[in-house]
N, C-alpha and C positions, 0 to 999 in steps of 0.2 A: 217643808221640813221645819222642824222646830227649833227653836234656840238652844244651844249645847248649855246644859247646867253652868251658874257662873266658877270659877275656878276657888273661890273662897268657899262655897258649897263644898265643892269636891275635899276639899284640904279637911273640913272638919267632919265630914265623915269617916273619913281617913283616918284622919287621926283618933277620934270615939273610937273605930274599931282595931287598932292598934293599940290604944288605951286599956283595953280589957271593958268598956263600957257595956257589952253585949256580944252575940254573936254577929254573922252577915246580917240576917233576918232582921233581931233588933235592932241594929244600926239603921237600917235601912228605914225601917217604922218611924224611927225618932227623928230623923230628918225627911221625913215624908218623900224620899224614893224608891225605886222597884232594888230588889236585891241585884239583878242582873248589871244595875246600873254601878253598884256598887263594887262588882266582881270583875268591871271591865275596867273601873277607876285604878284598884289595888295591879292588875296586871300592866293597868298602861304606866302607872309610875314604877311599876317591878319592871319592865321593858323599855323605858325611857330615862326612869329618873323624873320625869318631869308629872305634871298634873292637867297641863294643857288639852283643850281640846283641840281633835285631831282634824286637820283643815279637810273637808266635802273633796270628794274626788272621783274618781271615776268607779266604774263596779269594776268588782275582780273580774279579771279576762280581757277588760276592756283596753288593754294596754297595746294588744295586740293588734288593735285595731285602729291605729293611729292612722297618717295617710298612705305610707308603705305598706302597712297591713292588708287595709283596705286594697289599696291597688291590684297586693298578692292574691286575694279573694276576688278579686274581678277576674283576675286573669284565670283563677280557676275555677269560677264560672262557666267562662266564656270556651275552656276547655272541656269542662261536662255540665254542658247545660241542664242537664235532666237529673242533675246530683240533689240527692236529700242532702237538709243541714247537718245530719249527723255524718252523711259521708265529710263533707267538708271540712266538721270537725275534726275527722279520724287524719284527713288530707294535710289538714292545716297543720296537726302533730308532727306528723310523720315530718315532714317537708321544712318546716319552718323552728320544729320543737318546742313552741308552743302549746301551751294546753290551752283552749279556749272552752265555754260551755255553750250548748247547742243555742240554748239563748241569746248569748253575745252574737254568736254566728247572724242568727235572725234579725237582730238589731243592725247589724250591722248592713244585711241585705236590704234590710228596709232602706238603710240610711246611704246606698247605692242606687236604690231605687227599683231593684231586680225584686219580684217576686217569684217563688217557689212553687208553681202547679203544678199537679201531679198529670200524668199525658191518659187521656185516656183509653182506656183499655179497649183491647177489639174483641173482645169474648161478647159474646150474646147473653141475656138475660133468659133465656126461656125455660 
């Protein structure tokens, strides 16, 4: 991952487009960054106050799955073994009221160790 814009950066862009210097777009050009970057700068100091970049942290959902989490997901596992990630996600709402995404779920199975194979079917091909 790449180094967060330094915080002096941020401040004069910020300011240019406070200024009346341009629109998003021009600002963005005259300091040679993407608008999006610009759009995220203006909200995080509307929502902060501050200009800081915001410390790496985990993905959304991921919270869920701390070692408690985790454990919760073993166990219901270990209760329906033959469960899709999507049930587990539906399980893991219902039960715990967290929202997790089916991804996280997956990650997290890896990071148990468990993989998820589907049984197979006794129907005949013919």
């Amino acid at each position: 991952m790449p180094a967060p814009y330094s915080k002096d950066l941020r401040a004069k862009a910020i300011a240019a487009y406070k200024s009346g210097r341009g629109n998003q777009r021009a600002v963005a050009e005259l300091f040679g960054i993407g608008e999006a970057s610009l759009r995220r700068w203006l909200a995080l100091e509307r929502d902060t106050g501050t200009l800081a970049a915001r410390p790496p942290g985990p993905r959304p959902g991921s919270r869920a799955f701390n070692a408690e989490g985790l454990e919760q997901l073993r166990r219901l596992v270990a209760e329906m073994p033959d469960g899709s990630a999507q049930e587990y996600v539906h399980i893991f709402e219902e039960r715990h009221g967290l929202v997790v995404s089916r991804s996280s779920v997956h990650r997290a199975l890896v990071q148990l160790g468990l993989t998820r194979k589907k049984r197979r079917s006794l129907q005949s091909n013919d």
